[in-house]
N, C-alpha and C positions, 0 to 999 in steps of 0.2 A: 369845095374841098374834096379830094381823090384818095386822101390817104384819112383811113379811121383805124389807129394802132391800137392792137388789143392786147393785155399782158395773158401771159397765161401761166399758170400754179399747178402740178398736177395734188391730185385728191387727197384725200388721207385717211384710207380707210380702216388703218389700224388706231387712228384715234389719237396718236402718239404722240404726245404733250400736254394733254387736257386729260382734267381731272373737277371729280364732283364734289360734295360735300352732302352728309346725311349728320344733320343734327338732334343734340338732348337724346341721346339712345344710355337709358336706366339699363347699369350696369349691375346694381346690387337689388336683391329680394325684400331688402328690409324696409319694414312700412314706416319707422323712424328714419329720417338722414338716407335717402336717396339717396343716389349718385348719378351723376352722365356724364358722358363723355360723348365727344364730338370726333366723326370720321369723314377723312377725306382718300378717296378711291379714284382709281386711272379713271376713263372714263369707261375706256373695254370693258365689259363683263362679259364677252361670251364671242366664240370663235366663227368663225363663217359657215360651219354646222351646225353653231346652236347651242356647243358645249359652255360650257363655265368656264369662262376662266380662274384662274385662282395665283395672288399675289404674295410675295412676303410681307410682313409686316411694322411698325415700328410703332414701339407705345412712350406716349411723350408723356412728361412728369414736370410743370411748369415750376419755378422756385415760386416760395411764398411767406419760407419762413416758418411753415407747418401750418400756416393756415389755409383758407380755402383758395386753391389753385384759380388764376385767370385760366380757362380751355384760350380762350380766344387770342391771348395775347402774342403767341409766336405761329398762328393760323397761314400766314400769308409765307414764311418759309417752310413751314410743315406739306404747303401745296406743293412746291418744287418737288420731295418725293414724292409725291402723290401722282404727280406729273412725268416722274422719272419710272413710273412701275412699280409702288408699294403702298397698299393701306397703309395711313398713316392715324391712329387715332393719341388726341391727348385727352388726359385723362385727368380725374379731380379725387380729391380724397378729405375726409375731417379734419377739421378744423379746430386746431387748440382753445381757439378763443371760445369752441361751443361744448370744453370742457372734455374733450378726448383726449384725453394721455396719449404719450408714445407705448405703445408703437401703432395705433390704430390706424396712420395714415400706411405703415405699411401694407397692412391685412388689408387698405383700399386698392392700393395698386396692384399686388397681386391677384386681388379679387379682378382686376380689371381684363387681365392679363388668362384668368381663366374663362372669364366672361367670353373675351375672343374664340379661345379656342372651342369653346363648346358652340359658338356661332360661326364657324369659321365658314362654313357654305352659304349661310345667309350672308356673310361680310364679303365672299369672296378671295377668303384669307388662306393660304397654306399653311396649316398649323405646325407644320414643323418646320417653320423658319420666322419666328416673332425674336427681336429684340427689343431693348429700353435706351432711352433717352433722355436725360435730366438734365435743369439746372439750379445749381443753388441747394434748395432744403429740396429738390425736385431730383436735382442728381446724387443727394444725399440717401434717396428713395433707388436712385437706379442701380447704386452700389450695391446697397445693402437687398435687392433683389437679385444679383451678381450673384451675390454669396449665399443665401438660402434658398434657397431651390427647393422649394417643396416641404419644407419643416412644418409638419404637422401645425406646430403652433402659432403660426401664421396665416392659417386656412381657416375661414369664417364658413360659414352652412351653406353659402352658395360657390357652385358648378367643384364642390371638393373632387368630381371623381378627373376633372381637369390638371395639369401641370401648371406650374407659375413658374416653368424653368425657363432661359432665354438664351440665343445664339449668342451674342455679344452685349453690351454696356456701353456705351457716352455718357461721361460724368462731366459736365460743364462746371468748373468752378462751386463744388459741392464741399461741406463739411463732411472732412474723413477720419477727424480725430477729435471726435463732442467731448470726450473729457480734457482734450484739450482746450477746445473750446470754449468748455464752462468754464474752466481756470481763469483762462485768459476776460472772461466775460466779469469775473467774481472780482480780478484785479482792477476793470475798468469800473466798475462799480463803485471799486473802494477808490478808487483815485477821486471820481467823481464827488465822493464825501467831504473826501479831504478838502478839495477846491472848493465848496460849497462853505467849508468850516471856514478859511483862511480869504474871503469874499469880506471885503470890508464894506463899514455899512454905507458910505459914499457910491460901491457900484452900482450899476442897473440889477435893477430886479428881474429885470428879464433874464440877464444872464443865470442868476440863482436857478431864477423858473425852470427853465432851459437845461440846468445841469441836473435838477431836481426829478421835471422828467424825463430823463433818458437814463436814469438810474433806477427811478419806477418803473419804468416799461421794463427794464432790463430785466426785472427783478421779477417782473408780473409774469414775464413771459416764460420764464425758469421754472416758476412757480406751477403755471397752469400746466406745462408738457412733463417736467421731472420730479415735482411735489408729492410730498408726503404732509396726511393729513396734519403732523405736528408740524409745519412748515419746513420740514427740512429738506435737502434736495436726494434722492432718488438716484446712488449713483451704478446701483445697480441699473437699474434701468438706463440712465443714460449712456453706460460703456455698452448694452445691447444694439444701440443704432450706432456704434464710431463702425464703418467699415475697416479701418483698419487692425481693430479688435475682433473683426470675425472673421480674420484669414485663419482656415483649419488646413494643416499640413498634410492631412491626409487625404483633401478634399481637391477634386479639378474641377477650375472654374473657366469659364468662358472668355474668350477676348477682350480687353478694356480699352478705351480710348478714353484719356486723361488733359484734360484741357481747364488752362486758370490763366488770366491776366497776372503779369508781373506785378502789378501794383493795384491791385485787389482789396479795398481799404474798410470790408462786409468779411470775406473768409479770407481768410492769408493765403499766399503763395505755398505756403510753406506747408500748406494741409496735403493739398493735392501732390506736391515732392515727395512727400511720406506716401502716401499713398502709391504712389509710381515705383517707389522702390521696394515698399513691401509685396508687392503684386508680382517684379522682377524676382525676387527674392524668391519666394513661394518656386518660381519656378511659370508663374502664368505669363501668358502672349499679354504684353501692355506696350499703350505707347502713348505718347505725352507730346502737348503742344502748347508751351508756351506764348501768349499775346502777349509783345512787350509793350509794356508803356499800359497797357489796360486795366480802368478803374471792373466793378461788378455790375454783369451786364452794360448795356449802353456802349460805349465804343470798345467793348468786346468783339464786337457783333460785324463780320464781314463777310463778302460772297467766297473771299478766300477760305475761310472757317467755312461756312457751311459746303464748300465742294470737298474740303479734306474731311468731313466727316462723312460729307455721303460717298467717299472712297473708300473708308474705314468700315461702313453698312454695307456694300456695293462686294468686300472682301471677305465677310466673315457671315453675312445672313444664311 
């Protein structure tokens, strides 16, 4: 043989496409309920003098329903911006189920959010360009950090002398009207009675069972996040987290990107609709992207969606 073909690639010394991951980084000082979050970084950290680089950033808020966030569960598209030029960290907060009222999960994220900034050299982060990203009870978190920016009563003892303000917001198919919400939750409850009552005694028990607990959960769940100790439900408190009840007229808020599957059959279509037009209303930069045909989460989920939204971060970080 006279011929040995060699391909050739040139090098890559800016690193550009690869990205790392630094895990469990204790975001909060509190010896009760810890928290971490998980970061993923370009792979550059530092220029061909030696200097630091330093990136924007995006802080993710997993849905969960208010309970304890998967980090891990949207990890693998979280890399693509990480890949693309920004820390990317998601982030975790309290958990109803371990008897945290609302709004505790907010004072997590935000705490998380100041966490970075007072790290922002060790993280490699440019503190004045972090945004949020949510979905579900996660982008219920991103909104509602849209809209308070800094309110005192949101600031837990750690990194206070930091901001929790942010460039922009992605709200993935999040509840933006909770007293809506609970309405609609209090109706499917009762329906659910009714159908238990008018269950003749020939049906499956299953089915009973079946209606019995999803009317318990329903109820348990209401219970643990908006409860009052006489069982009653807390509506002060739940109209605190509707984003749609904390647009102030006199206040300017940051860019939104509003995204909800058509047939969303967890938060209605119709949350995120309200939401888009009171944000237009207000007078703030919003913009909206319908998924048609899409249930929550699961074939929500496409490369098309994730490049219009890293176009929407790419626009306004």
């Amino acid at each position: 043989m006279t011929d040995y073909p060699i391909s050739h690639v040139p090098n890559n010394p800016a690193l550009k496409g690869f990205a790392h991951m630094v895990k469990d980084i204790t975001f909060t000082d509190r010896e009760e309920d810890p928290l971490q979050l998980q970061l993923l970084l370009p792979w550059k950290l530092s220029d061909n003098e030696g200097n630091d680089l330093v990136y924007p950033a995006v802080v993710f808020v997993q849905g969960s329903s208010w309970t304890f966030p998967n980090v891990y569960y949207q990890l693998p598209q979280l890399a693509q911006l990480a890949r693309q030029g920004y820390v990317a960290a998601t982030v975790t907060h309290r958990s109803l189920l371990d008897g945290h009222q609302s709004p505790a999960f907010l004072k997590d994220v935000k705490t998380s959010i100041r966490f970075l900034r007072a790290n922002a050299k060790k993280y490699h982060i440019d503190p004045e360009h972090i945004g949020i990203w949510g979905t579900s009870s996660g982008g219920n978190a991103a909104l509602l950090v849209g809209l308070t920016a800094d309110i005192p009563e949101y600031k837990t003892a750690e990194w206070q002398e930091q901001s929790d303000a942010v460039n922009f917001v992605v709200d993935c198919f999040g509840p933006t009207n909770t007293v809506l919400m609970v309405e609609q939750i209090q109706k499917a409850i009762a329906e659910f009675q009714t159908e238990i009552k008018n269950l003749s005694p020939g049906q499956q028990l299953q089915m009973q069972t079946e209606k019995l607990e999803q009317a318990s959960t329903l109820e348990l769940g209401m219970q643990q996040f908006f409860g009052r100790p006489d069982g009653s439900l807390d509506m002060e408190k739940i109209q605190e987290i509707s984003p749609v009840h904390r647009i102030d007229a006199d206040k300017i808020y940051p860019p939104f990107l509003i995204l909800h599957g058509d047939q969303d059959r967890t938060v209605k279509y119709e949350q995120s609709v309200l939401m888009y037009k009171a944000l237009l209303d207000h007078g703030t930069v919003a913009e909206m992207i319908s998924v048609d045909g899409a249930d929550h989460e699961n074939d929500f989920w496409s490369q098309e969606i994730l490049d219009a939204i890293g176009e929407f971060i790419a626009k306004h970080i």
